[in-house]
C-alpha positions as CSV (number, residue, x, y, z in Angstrom):
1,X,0.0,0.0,0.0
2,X,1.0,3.5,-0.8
3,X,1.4,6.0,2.2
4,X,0.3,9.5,1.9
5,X,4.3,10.1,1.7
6,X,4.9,7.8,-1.2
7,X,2.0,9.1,-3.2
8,X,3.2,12.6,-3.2
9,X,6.7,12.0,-3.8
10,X,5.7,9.3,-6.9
11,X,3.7,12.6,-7.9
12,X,6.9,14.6,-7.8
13,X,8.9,12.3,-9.4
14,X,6.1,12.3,-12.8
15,X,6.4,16.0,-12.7
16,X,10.1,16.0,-12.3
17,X,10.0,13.3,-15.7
18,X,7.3,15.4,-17.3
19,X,9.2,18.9,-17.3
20,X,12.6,16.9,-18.3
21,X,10.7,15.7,-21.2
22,X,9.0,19.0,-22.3
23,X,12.6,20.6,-22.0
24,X,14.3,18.2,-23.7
25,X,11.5,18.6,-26.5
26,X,11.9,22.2,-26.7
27,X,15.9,21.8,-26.7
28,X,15.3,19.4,-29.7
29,X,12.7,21.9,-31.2
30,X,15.5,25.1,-30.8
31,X,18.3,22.8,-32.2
32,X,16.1,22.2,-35.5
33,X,15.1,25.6,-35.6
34,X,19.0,26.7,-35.3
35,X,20.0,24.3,-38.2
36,X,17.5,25.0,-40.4
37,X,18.2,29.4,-39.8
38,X,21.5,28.5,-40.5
39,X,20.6,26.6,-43.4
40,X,19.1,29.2,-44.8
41,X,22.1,31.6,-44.4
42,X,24.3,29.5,-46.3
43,X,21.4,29.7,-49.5
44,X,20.9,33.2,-49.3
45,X,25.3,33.7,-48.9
46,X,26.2,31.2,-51.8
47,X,23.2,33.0,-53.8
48,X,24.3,36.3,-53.1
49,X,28.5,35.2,-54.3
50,X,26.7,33.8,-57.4
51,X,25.5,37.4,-58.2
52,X,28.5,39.2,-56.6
53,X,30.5,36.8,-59.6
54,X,28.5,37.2,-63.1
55,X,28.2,41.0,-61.4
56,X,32.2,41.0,-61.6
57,X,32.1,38.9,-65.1
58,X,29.8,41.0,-66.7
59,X,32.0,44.2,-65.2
60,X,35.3,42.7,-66.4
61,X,33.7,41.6,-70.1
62,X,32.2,45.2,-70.6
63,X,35.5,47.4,-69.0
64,X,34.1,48.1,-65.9
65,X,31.1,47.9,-63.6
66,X,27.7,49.7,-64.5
67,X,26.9,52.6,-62.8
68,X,24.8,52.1,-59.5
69,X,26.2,48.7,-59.3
């Protein structure tokens, strides 16, 4: 039988499990989020130094860069 004792520190133990979960679900949840933001960064960077070099092609083929580039 279960004393009055044991029941509430069985109930603290759950709790104890439950926020370790939820914690360790939002740790997984910010690591994904982090990857995927960095992810994205390395697109938008190698798309950028795609432009930045037929920008400097199209400079060096025509003698120099337009204006407002």
């Amino acid at each position: 039988m279960v004393s009055v004792l044991d029941s509430g520190a069985l109930e603290m133990a759950w709790v104890q499990i439950a926020v370790a979960t939820l914690s360790g679900n939002s740790l997984t949840q910010t690591v994904h989020t982090h990857r995927a933001s960095v992810h994205q960064a390395a697109k938008l960077t190698a798309a950028f130094l795609r432009v930045a070099t037929v920008t400097a092609g199209l400079a060096e083929s025509n003698g120099g860069i337009p204006p407002g580039l």
